[in-house]
SEGU-847074 format. One record per atom (N, C-alpha, C): atom name; residue number from 1; x negated, y, z negated; residue in one letter. Coordinates in nm, 3 decimals, always signed. Layout:
BEGIN
SITE atom   n    east   north      up res
SITE   CA NUM       X       Y       Z   a
...
***
This chain:
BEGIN
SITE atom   n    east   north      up res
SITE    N   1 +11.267  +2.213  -5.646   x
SITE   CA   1 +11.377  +2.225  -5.552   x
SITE    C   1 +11.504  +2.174  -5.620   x
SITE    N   2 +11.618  +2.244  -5.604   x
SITE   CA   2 +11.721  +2.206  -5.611   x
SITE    C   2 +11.837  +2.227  -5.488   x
SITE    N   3 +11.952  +2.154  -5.558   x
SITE   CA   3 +12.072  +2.078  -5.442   x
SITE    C   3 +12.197  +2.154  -5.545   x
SITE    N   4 +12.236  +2.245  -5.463   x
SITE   CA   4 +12.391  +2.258  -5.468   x
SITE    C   4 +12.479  +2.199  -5.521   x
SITE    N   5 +12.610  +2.201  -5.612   x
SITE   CA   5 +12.710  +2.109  -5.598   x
SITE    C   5 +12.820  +2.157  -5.478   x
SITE    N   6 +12.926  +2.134  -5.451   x
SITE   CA   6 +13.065  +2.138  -5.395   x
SITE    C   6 +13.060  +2.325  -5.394   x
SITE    N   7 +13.060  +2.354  -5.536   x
SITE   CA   7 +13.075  +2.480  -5.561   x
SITE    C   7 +12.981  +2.604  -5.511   x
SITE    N   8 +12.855  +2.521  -5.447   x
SITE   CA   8 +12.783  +2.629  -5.430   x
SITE    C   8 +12.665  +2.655  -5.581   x
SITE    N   9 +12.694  +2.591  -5.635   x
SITE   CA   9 +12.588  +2.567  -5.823   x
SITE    C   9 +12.509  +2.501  -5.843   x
SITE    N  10 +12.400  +2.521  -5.909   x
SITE   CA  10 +12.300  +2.456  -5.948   x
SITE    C  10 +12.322  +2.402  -6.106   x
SITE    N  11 +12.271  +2.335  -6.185   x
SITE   CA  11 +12.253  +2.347  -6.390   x
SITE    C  11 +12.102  +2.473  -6.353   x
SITE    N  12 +12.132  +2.495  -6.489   x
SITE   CA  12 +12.057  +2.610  -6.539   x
SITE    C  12 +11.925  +2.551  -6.506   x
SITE    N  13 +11.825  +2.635  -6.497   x
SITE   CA  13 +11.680  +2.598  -6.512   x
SITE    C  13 +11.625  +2.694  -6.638   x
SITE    N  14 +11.540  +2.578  -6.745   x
SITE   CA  14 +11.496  +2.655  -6.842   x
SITE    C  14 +11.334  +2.730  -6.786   x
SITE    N  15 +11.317  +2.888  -6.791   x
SITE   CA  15 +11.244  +2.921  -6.802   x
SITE    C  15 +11.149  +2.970  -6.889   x
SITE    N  16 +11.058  +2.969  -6.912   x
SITE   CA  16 +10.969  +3.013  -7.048   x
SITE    C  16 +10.984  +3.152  -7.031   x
SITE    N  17 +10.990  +3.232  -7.081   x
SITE   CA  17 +10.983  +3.311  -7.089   x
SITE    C  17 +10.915  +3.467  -7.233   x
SITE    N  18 +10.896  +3.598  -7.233   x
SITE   CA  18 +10.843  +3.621  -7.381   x
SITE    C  18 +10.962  +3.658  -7.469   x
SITE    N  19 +10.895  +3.650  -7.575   x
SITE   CA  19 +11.001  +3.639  -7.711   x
SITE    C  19 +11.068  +3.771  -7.686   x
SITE    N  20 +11.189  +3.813  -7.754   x
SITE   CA  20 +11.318  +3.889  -7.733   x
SITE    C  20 +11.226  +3.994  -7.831   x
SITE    N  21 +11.181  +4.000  -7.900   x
SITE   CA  21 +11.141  +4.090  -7.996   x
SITE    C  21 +11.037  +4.189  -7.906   x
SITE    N  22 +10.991  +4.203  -7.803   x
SITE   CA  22 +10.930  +4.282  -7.693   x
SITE    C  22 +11.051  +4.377  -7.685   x
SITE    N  23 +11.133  +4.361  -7.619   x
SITE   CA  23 +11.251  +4.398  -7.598   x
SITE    C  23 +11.343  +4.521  -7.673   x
SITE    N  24 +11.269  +4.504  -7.769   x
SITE   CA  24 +11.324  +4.567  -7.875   x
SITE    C  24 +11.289  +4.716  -7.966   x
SITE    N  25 +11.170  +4.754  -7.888   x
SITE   CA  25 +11.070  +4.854  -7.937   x
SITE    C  25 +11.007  +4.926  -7.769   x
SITE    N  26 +10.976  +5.004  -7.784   x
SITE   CA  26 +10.901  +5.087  -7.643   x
SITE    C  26 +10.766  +5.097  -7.649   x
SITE    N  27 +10.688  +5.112  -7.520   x
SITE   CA  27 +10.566  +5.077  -7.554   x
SITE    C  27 +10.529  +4.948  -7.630   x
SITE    N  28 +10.586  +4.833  -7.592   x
SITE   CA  28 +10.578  +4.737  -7.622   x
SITE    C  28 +10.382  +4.655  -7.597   x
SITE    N  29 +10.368  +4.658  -7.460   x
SITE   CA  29 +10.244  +4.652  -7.423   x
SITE    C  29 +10.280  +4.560  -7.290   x
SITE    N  30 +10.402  +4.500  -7.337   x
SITE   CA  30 +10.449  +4.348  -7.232   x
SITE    C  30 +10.543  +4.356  -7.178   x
SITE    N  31 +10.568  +4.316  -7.062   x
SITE   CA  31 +10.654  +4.306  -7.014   x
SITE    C  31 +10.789  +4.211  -7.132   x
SITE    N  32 +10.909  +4.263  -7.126   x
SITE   CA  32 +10.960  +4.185  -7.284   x
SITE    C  32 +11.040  +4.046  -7.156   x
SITE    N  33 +11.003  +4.040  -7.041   x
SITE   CA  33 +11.090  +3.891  -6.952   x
SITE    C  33 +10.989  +3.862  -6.862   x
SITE    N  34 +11.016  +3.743  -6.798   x
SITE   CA  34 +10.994  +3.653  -6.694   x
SITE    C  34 +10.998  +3.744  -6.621   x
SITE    N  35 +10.908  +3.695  -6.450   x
SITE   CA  35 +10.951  +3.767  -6.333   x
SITE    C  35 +10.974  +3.585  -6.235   x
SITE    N  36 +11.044  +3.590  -6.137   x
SITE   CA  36 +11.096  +3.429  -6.065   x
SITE    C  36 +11.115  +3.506  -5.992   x
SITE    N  37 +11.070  +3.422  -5.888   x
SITE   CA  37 +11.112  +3.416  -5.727   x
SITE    C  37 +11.212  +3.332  -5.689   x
SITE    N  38 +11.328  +3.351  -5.649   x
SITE   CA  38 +11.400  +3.287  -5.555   x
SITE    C  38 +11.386  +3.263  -5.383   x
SITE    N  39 +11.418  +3.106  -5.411   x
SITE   CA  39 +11.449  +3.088  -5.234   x
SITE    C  39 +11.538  +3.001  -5.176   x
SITE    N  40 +11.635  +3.028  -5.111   x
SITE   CA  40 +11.738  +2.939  -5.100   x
SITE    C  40 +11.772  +2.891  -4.960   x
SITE    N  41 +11.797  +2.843  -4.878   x
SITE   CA  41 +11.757  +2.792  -4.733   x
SITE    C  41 +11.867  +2.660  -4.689   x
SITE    N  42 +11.949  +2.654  -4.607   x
SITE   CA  42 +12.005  +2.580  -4.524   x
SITE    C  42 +12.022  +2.533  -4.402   x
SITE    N  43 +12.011  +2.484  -4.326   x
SITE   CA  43 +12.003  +2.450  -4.169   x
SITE    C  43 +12.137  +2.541  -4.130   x
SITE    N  44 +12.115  +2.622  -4.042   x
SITE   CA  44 +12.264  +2.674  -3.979   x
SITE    C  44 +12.253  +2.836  -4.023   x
SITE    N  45 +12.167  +2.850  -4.144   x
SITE   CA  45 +12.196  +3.001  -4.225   x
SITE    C  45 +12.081  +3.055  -4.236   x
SITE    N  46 +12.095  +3.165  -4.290   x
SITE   CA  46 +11.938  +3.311  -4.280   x
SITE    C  46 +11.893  +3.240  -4.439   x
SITE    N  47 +11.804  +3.230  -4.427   x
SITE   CA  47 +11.702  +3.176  -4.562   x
SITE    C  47 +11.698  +3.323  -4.622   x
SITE    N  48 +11.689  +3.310  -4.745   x
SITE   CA  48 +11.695  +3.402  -4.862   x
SITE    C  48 +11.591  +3.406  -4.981   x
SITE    N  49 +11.536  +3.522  -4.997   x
SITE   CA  49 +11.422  +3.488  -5.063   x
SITE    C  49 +11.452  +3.639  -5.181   x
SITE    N  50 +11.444  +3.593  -5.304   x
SITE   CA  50 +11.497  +3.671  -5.424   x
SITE    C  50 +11.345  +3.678  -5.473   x
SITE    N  51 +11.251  +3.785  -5.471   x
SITE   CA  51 +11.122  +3.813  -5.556   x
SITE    C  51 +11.157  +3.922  -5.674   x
SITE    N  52 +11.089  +3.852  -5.785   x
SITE   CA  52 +11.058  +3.920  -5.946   x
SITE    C  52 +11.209  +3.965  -5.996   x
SITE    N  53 +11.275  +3.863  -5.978   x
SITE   CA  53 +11.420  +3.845  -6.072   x
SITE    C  53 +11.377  +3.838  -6.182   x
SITE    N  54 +11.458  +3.936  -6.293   x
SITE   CA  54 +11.341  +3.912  -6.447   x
SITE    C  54 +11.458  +3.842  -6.529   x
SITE    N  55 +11.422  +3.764  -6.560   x
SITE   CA  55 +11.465  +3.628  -6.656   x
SITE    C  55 +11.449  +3.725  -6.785   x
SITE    N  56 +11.532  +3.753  -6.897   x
SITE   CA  56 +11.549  +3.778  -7.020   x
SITE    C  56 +11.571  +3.617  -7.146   x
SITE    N  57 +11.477  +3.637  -7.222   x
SITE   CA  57 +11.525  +3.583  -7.343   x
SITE    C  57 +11.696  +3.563  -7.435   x
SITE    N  58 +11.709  +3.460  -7.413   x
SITE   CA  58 +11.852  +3.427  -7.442   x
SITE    C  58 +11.973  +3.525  -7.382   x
SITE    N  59 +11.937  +3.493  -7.251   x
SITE   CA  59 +12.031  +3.564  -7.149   x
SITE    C  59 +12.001  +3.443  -7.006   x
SITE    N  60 +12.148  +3.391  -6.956   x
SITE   CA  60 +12.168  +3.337  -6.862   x
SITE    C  60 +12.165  +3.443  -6.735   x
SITE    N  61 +12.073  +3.381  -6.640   x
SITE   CA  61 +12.096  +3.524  -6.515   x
SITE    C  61 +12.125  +3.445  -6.385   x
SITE    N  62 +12.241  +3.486  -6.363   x
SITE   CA  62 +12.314  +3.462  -6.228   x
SITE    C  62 +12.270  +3.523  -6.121   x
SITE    N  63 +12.245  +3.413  -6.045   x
SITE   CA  63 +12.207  +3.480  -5.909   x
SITE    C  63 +12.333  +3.414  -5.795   x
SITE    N  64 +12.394  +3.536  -5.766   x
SITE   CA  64 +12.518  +3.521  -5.658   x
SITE    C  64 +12.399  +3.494  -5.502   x
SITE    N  65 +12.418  +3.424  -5.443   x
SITE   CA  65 +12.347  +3.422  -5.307   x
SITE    C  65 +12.432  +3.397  -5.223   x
SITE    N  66 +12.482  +3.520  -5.079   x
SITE   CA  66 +12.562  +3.485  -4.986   x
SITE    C  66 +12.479  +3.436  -4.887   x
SITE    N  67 +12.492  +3.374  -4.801   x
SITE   CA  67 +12.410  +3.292  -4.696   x
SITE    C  67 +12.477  +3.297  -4.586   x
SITE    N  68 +12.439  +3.386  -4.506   x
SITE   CA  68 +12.496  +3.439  -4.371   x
SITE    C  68 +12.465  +3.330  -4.259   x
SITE    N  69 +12.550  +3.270  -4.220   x
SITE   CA  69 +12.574  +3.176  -4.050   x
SITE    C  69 +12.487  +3.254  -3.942   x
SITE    N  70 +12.351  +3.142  -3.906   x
SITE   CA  70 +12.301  +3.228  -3.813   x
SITE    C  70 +12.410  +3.178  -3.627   x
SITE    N  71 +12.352  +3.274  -3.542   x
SITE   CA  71 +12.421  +3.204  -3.415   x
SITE    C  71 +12.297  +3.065  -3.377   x
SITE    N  72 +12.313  +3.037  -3.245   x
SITE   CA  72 +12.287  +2.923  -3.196   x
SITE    C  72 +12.187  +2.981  -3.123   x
SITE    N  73 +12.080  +3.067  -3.152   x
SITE   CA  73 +11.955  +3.097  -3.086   x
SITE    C  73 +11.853  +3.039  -3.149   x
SITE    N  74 +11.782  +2.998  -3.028   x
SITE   CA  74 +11.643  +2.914  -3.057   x
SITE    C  74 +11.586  +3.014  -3.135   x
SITE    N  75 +11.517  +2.920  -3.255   x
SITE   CA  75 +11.381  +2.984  -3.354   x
SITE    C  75 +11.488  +3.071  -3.462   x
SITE    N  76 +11.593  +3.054  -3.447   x
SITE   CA  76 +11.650  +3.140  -3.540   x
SITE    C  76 +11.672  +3.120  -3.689   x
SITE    N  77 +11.625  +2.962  -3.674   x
SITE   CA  77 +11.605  +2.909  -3.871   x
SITE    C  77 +11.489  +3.014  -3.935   x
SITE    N  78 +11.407  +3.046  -3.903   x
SITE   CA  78 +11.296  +3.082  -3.921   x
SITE    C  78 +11.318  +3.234  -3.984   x
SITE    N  79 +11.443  +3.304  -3.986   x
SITE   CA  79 +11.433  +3.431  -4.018   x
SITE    C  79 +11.512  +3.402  -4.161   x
SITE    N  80 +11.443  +3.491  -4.247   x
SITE   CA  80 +11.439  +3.498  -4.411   x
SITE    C  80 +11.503  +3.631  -4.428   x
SITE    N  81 +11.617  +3.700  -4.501   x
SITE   CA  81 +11.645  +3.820  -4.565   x
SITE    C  81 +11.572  +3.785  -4.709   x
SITE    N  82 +11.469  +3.903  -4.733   x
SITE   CA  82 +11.416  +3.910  -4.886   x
SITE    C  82 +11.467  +4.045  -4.909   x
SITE    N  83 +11.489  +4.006  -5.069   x
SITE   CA  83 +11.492  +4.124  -5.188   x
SITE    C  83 +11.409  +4.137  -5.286   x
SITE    N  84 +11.353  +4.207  -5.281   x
SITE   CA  84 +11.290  +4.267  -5.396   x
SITE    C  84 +11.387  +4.320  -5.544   x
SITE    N  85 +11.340  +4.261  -5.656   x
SITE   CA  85 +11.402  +4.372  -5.726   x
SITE    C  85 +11.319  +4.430  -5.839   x
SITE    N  86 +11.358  +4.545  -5.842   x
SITE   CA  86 +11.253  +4.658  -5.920   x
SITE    C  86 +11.244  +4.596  -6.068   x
SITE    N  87 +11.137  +4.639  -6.098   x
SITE   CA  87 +11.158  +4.584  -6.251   x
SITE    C  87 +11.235  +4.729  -6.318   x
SITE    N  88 +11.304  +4.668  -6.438   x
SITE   CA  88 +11.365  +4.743  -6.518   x
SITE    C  88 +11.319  +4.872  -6.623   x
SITE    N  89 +11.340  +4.952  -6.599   x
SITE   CA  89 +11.284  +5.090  -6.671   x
SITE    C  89 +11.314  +5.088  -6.834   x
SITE    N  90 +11.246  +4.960  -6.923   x
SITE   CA  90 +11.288  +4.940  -7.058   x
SITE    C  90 +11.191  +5.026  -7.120   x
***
């Protein structure tokens, strides 16, 4: 788990991820990145859930997350917007 600064930012998290040299040839056999799940959650806002974000080898990946104000209805912490994202056609 992590905490926000002021800005809305986290520091980087190092992920393991496979060597860049996948990446680089077709029919590789491997996937050439990481897949991470995101989840991001506040009292007041729609929880957000980011599945199989692919993390690349010596590439920083930004994840912009807007976090929509829920209203003042009971049980309403409880609702999550997820994204999926496709893996990449390398």
């Amino acid at each position: 788990m992590r905490l926000t600064d002021r800005s809305g930012r986290i520091e980087p998290i190092p992920i393991p991820v496979p060597d860049r040299s996948g990446s680089l040839t077709p029919d590789h056999g491997a996937l050439p990145f990481a897949q991470v799940n995101l989840f991001a959650g506040r009292t007041g806002y729609m929880q957000i859930e980011n599945d199989n974000v692919q993390v690349f080898a010596d590439t920083t990946t930004d994840q912009n997350l807007e976090m929509i104000p829920l209203s003042e209805m009971s049980g309403s912490w409880a609702q999550t917007e997820i994204f999926d994202t496709p893996p990449q056609n390398l």
